[in-house]
One Martini backbone bead per residue (centre of mass of N, CA, C, O) as a GRO file, in nm:
protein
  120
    1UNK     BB    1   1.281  11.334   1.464
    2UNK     BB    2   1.304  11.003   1.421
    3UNK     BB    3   1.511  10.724   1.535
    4UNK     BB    4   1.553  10.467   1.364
    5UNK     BB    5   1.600  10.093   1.360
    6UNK     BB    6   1.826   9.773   1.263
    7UNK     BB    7   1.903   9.427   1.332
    8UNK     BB    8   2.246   9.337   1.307
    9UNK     BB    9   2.370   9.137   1.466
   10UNK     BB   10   2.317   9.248   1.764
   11UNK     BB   11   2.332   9.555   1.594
   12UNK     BB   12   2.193   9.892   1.605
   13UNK     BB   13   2.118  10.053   1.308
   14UNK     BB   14   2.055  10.293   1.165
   15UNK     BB   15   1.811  10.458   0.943
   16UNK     BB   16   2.010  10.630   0.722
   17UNK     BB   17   1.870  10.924   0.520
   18UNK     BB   18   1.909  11.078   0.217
   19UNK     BB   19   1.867  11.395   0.083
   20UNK     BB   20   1.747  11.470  -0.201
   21UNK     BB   21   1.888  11.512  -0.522
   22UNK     BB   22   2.048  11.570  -0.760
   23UNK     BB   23   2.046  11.476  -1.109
   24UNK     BB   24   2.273  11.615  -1.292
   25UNK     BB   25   2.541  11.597  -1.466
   26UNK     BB   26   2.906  11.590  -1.356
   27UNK     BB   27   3.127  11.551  -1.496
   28UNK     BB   28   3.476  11.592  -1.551
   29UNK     BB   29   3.502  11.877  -1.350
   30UNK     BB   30   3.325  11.722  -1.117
   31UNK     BB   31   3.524  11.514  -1.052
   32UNK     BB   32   3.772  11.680  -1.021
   33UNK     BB   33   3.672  11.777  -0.770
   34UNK     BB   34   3.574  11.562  -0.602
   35UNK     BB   35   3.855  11.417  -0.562
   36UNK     BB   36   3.953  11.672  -0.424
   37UNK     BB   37   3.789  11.686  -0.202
   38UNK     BB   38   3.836  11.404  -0.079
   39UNK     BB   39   4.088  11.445  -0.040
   40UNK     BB   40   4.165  11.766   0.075
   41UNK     BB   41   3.834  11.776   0.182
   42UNK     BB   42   3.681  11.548   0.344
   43UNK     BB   43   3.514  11.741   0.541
   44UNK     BB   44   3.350  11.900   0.335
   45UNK     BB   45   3.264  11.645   0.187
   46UNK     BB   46   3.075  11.529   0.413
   47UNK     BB   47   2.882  11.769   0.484
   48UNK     BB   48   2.764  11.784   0.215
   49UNK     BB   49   2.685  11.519   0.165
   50UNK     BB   50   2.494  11.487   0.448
   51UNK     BB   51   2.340  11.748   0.329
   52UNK     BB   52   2.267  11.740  -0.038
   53UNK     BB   53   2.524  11.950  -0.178
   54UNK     BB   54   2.724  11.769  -0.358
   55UNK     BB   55   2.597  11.747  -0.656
   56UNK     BB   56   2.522  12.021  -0.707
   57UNK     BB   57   2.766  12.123  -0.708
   58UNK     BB   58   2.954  11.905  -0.905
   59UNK     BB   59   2.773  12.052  -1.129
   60UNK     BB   60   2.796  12.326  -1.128
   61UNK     BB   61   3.094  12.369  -1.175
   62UNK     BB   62   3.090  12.199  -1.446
   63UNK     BB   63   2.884  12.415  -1.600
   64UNK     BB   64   3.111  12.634  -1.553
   65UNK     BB   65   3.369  12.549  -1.649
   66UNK     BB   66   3.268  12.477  -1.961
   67UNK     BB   67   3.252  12.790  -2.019
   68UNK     BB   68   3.519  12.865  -1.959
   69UNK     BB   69   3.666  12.705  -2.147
   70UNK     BB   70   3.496  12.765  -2.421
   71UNK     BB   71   3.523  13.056  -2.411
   72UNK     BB   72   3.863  13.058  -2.412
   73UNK     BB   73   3.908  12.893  -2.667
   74UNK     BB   74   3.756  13.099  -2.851
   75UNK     BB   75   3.974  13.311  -2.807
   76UNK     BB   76   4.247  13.183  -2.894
   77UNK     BB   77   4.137  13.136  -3.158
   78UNK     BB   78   4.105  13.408  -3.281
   79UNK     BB   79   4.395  13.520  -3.201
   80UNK     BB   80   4.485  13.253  -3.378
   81UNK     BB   81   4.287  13.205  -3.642
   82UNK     BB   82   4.149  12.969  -3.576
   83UNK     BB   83   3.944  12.805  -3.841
   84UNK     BB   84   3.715  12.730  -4.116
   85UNK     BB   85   3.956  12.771  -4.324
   86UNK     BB   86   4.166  12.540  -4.155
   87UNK     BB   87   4.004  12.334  -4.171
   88UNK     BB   88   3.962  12.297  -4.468
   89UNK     BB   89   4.236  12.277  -4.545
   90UNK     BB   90   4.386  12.148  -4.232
   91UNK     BB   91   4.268  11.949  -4.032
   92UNK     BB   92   4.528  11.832  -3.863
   93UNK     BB   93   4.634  12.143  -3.789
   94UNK     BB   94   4.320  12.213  -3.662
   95UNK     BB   95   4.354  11.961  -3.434
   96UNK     BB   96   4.606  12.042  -3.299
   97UNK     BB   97   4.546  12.343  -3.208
   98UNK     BB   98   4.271  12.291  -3.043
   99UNK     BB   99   4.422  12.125  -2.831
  100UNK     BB  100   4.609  12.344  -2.746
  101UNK     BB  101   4.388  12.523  -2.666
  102UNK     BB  102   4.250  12.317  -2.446
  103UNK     BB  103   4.482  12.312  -2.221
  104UNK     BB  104   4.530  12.596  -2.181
  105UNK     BB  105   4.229  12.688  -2.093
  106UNK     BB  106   4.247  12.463  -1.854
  107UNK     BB  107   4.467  12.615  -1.708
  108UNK     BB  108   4.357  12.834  -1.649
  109UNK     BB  109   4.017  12.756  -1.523
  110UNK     BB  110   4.093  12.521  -1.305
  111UNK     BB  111   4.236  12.565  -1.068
  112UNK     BB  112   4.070  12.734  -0.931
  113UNK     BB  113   3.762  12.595  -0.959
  114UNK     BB  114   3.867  12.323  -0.833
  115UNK     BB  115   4.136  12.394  -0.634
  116UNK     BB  116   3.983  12.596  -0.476
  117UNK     BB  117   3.829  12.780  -0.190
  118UNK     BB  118   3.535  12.903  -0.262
  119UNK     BB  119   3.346  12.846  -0.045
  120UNK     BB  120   3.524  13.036   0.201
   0.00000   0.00000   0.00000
């Protein structure tokens, strides 16, 4: 591979170029790895990057996690009753006990998941 330059204001700069990545989108639990490696995990987020790793990563990730969110989901829902004859009765009772069952759910499921060292 040669490596070509590109002469800016007398200083050399490579031109390089980053190899084609994934388009799926990252969506929100993608970004919150996304951002959780760039904080706390640099070295391995510079890696991906430069490697054309890192988007395919925070889209599997992503893709992952919403699974495993909505799984939980509909297990606690049916656990707790939560289902269409709630909805139908009393929507505003079943729309907060939704959202609470989506948050313990988040809570199961994302700490490992986002916040873990799994690739290692």
């Amino acid at each position: 591979m040669k490596l070509t330059y590109t002469e800016t204001d007398g200083y050399l700069i490579p031109d390089l170029v980053l190899p084609e990545t994934d388009t799926r989108p990252i969506g929100k639990y993608g970004e919150l790895r996304r951002q959780f490696l760039k904080k706390h995990r640099p070295d391995l987020f510079d890696l991906m990057l430069l490697e054309g790793t890192l988007h395919s990563h925070l889209a599997d990730v992503d893709t992952e996690a919403r699974q495993m969110v909505e799984d939980t989901i509909n297990q606690i829902a049916r656990q707790q009753g939560v289902d269409e004859a709630l909805k139908q009765a009393d929507p505003l009772a079943w729309a907060g006990r939704m959202n609470a069952i989506k948050n313990a759910a988040e809570e199961v499921v994302l700490p490992d998941l986002l916040y873990g060292d799994a690739l290692e």
